[in-house]
C-alpha positions as a LaTeX table, in Angstrom:
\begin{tabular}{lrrr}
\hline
Residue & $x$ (\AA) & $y$ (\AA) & $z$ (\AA) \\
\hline
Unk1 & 113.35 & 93.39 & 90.45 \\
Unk2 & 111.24 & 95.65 & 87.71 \\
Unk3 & 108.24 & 92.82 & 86.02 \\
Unk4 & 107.29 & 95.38 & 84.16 \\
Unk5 & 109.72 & 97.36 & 81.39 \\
Unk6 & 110.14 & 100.91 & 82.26 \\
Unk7 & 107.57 & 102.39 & 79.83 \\
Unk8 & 105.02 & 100.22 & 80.31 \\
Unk9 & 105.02 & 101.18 & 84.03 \\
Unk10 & 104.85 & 104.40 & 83.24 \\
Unk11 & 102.19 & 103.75 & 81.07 \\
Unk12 & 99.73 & 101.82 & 83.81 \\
Unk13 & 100.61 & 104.93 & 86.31 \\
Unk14 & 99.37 & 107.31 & 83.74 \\
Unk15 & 96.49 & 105.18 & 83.11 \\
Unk16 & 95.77 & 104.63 & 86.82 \\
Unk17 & 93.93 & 106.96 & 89.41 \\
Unk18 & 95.89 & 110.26 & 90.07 \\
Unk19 & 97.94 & 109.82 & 93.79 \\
Unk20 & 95.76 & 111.99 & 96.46 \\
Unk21 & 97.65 & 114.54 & 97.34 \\
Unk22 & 97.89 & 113.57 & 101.30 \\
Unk23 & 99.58 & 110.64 & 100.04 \\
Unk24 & 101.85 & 112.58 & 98.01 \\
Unk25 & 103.03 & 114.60 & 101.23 \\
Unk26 & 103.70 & 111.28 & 102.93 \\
Unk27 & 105.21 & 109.74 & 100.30 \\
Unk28 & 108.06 & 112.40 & 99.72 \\
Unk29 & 108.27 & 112.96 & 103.53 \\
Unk30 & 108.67 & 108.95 & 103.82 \\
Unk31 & 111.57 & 109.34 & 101.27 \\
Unk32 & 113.44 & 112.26 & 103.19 \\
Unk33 & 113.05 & 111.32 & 106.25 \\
Unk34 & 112.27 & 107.40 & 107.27 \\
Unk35 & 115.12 & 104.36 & 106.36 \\
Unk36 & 113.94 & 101.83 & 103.91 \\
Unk37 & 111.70 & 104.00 & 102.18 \\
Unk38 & 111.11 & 101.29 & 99.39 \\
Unk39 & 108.78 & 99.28 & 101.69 \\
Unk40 & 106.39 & 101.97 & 100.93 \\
Unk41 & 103.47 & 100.92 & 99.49 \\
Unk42 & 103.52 & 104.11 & 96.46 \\
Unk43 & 101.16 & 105.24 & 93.97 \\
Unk44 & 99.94 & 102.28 & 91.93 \\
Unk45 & 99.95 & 99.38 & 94.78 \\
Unk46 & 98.07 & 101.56 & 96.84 \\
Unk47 & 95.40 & 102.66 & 94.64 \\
Unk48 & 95.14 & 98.75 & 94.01 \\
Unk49 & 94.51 & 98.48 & 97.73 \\
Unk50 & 92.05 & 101.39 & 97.54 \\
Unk51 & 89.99 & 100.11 & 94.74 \\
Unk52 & 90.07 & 96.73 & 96.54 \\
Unk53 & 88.74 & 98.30 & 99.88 \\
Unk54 & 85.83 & 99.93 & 97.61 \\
Unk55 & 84.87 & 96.74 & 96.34 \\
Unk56 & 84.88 & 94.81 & 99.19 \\
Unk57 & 83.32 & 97.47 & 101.98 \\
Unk58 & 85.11 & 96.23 & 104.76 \\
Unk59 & 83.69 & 96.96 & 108.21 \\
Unk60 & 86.75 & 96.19 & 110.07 \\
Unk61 & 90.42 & 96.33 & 108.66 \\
Unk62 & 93.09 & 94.54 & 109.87 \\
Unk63 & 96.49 & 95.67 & 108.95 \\
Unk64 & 99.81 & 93.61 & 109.69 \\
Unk65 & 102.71 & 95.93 & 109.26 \\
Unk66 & 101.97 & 99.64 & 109.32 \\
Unk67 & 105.42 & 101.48 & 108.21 \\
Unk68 & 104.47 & 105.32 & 107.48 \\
Unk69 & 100.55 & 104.67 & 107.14 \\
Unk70 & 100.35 & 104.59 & 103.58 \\
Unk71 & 98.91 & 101.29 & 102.57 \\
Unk72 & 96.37 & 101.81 & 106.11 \\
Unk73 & 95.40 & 105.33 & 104.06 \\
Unk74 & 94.33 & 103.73 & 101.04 \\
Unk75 & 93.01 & 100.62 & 102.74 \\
Unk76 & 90.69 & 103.24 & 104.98 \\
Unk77 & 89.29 & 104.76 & 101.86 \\
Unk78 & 86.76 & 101.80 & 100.93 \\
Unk79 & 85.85 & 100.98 & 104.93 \\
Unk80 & 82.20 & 101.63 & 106.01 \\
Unk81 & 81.14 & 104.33 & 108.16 \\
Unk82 & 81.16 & 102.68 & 111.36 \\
Unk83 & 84.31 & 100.29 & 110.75 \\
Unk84 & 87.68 & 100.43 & 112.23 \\
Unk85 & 91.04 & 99.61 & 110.73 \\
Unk86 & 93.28 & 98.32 & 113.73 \\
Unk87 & 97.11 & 98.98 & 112.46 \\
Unk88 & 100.27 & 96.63 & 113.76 \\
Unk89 & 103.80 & 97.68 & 113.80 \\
Unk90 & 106.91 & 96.67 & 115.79 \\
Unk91 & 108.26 & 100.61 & 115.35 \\
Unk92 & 107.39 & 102.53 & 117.67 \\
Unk93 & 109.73 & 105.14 & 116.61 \\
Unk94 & 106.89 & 105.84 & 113.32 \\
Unk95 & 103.92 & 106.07 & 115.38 \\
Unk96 & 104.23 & 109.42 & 115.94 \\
Unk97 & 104.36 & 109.81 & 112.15 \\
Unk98 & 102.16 & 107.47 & 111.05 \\
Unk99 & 99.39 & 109.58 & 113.49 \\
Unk100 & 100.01 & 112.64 & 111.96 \\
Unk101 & 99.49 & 111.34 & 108.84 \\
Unk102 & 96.19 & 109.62 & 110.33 \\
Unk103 & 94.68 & 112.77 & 111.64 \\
Unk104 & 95.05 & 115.19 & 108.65 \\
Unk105 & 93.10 & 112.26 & 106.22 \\
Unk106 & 89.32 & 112.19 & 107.16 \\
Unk107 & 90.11 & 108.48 & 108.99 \\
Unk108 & 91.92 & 109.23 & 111.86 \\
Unk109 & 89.72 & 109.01 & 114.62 \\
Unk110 & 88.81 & 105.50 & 113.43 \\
Unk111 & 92.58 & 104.11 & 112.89 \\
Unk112 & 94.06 & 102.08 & 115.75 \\
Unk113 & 97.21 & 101.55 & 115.97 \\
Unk114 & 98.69 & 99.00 & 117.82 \\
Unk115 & 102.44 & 98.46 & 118.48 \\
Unk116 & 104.69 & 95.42 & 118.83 \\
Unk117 & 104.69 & 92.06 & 117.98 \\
Unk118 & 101.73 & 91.19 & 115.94 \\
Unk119 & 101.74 & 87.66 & 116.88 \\
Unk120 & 101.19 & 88.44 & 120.56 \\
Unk121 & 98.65 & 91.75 & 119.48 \\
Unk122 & 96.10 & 89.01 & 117.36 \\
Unk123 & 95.18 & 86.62 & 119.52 \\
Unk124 & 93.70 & 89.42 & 121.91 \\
Unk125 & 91.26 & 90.71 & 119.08 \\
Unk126 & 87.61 & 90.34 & 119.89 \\
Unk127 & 86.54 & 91.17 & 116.60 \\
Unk128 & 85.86 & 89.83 & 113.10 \\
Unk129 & 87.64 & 91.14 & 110.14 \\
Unk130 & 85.92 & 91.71 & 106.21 \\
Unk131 & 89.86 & 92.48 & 105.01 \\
Unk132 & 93.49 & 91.68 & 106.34 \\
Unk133 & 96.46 & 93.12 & 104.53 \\
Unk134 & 99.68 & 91.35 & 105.59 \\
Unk135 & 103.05 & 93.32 & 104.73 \\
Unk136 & 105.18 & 92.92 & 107.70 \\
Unk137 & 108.23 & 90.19 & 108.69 \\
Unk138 & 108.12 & 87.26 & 105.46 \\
Unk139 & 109.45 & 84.83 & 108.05 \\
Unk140 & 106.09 & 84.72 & 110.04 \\
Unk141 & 103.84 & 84.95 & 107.36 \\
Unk142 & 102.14 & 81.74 & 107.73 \\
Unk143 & 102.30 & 82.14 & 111.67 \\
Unk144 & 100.33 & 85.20 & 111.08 \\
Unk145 & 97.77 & 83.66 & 108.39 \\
Unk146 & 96.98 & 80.23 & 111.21 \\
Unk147 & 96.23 & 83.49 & 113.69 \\
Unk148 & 94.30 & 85.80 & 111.60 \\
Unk149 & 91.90 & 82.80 & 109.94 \\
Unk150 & 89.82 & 82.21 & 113.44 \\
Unk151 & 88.64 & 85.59 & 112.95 \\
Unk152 & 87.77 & 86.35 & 109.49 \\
Unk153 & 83.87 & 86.92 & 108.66 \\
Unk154 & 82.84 & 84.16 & 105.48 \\
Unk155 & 83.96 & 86.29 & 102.28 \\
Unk156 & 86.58 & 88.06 & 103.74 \\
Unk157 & 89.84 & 88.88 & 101.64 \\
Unk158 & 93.62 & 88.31 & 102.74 \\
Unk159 & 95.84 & 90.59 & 101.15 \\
Unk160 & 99.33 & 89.71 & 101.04 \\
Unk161 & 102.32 & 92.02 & 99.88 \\
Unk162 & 105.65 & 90.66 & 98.58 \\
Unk163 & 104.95 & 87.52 & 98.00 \\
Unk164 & 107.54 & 87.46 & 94.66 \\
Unk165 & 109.91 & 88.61 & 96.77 \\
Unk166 & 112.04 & 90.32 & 93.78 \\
Unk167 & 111.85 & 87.30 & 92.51 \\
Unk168 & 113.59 & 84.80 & 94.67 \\
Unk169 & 110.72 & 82.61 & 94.84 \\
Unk170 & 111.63 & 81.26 & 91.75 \\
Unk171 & 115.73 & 80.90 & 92.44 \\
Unk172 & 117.78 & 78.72 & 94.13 \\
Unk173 & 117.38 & 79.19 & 97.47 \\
Unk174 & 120.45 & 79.98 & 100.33 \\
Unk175 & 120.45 & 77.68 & 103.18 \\
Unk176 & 120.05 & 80.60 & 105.34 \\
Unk177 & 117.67 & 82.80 & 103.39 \\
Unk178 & 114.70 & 82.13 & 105.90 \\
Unk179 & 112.57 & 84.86 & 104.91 \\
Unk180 & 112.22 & 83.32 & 101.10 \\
Unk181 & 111.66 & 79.88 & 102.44 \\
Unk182 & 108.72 & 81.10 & 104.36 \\
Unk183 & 107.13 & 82.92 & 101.51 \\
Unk184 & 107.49 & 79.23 & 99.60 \\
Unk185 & 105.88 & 77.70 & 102.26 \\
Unk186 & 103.55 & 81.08 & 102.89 \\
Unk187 & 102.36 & 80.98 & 98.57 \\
Unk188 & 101.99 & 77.41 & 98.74 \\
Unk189 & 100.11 & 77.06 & 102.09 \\
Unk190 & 97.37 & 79.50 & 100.51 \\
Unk191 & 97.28 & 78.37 & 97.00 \\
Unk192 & 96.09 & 74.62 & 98.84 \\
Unk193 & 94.33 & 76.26 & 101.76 \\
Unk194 & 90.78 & 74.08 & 101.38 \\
Unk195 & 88.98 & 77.56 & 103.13 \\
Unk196 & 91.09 & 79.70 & 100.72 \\
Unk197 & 90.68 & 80.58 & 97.07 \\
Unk198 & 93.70 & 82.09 & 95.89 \\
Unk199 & 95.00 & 84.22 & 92.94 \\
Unk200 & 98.83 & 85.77 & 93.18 \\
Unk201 & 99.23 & 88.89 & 90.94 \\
Unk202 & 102.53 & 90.49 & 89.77 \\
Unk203 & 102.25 & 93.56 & 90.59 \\
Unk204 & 104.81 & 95.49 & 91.98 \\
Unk205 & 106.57 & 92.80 & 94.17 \\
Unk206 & 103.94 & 90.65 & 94.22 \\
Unk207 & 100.36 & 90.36 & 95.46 \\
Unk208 & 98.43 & 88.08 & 96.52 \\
Unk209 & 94.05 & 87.95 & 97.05 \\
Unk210 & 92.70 & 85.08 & 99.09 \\
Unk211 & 89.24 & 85.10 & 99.64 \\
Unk212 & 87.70 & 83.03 & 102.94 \\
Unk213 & 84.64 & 80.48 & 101.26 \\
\hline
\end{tabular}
C-alpha cells in the first residue's frame, strides 16, 4: 500500500539526503539477485534510520532481522567509535552477502552478525543496547520486545519497521492472519508500555520510535 501519492514521494526523495553510493550497489544487487527484494529497507527509510543513529549516538546497535545489510549500513553510520552493531538473521544463505557488503563500508570490522533464531540469540547478550531496530518475523514481535527490554540502557530507542503492515492494521482481520494480529497486539503493547513513550510514523510501511524513560 502507497500512503503517500506518487509525486509527493518523489518529491520527499528529492528533498531527502542523496542514497550513498555503497548502498546503491546493494540495493540494485538486492533487486537482481536476492527473493523478496521489497523487504529492503531503500533510500528514504534508511536515511531515516541514518539520521536517527546520528541523533541518538548509539554505542551498541542491536539489529533484529538483517536481510542484505542495508538498514545495519545506515544504522552503523551514527554509532560511536568504539560501539558494535550485533546483526540477527535466520538466513544463512545472505551472510555471505550481507559481509561483503559489511567489509567494503568503513563498519565492517565492527558488525556482528549473528545467525538463527533471534529469540534463542538475545537472551545470551551480555551487553546493553542505546538502539534496537526490529524488522524481522511480525508474529514474534512482542516476544522479541519482553526480550530486548532487560537490556536497554535508560534513553534508549526501539525502532520498529512495518508496523502498518500495508495497512491491515486497520481491516478486518482473517482468522488465520497471525502475523497482523501480532502487530495489533505488538502497536498496542508499546503505545501502553508504562517504560515506553511511543510515536508510530507513516512512513513507508510504517514506523514506529519508542524511547525507554
Amino acid at each position: 500500500m502507497d500512503f503517500l501519492p506518487k509525486k509527493i514521494d518523489e518529491y520527499v526523495l528529492a528533498h531527502s539526503q542523496a542514497e550513498p553510493q555503497l548502498l546503491q550497489q546493494l540495493n540494485r544487487e538486492t533487486w537482481q539477485k536476492v527473493l523478496q527484494p521489497r523487504m529492503l529497507s531503500g533510500h528514504f527509510q534508511g536515511r531515516v534510520l541514518s539520521m536517527l543513529s546520528k541523533l541518538i549516538r548509539p554505542k551498541n546497535i542491536l539489529e533484529i532481522g538483517t536481510y542484505t545489510g542495508y538498514s545495519a549500513l545506515c544504522l552503523a553510520e551514527g554509532m560511536q567509535a568504539s560501539g558494535e552493531l550485533h546483526t540477527i538473521d535466520i538466513n544463512e544463505e545472505l551472510h555471505d552477502f550481507q559481509r561483503k557488503y559489511f567489509d567494503l563500508s568503513g563498519f565492517g570490522k565492527h558488525i556482528i552478525q549473528h545467525t538463527g533464531n533471534a529469540l534463542e540469540i538475545i537472551p545470551k547478550f551480555d551487553i546493553v543496547f542505546d538502539l534496537v531496530f526490529i524488522d524481522a518475523d511480525k508474529y514474534n514481535y512482542p516476544n522479541y520486545l519482553e526480550l530486548v527490554l532487560p537490556k536497554l540502557s535508560k534513553g534508549a530507542v526501539i525502532l520498529s519497521d512495518n508496523v502498518l503492515w500495508s495497512g491491515k492494521v486497520v481491516e478486518k482481520v482473517k482468522e488465520d492472519d497471525m502475523d497482523t494480529k501480532a502487530l495489533l497486539v505488538y502497536n498496542k503493547l508499546l503505545n501502553e508500555h508504562p517504560k515506553l513513550e511511543t510515536v508510530l510514523l507513516p512512513i513507508r510501511d510504517g514506523l514506529t520510535i519508542s524511547r525507554v524513560l
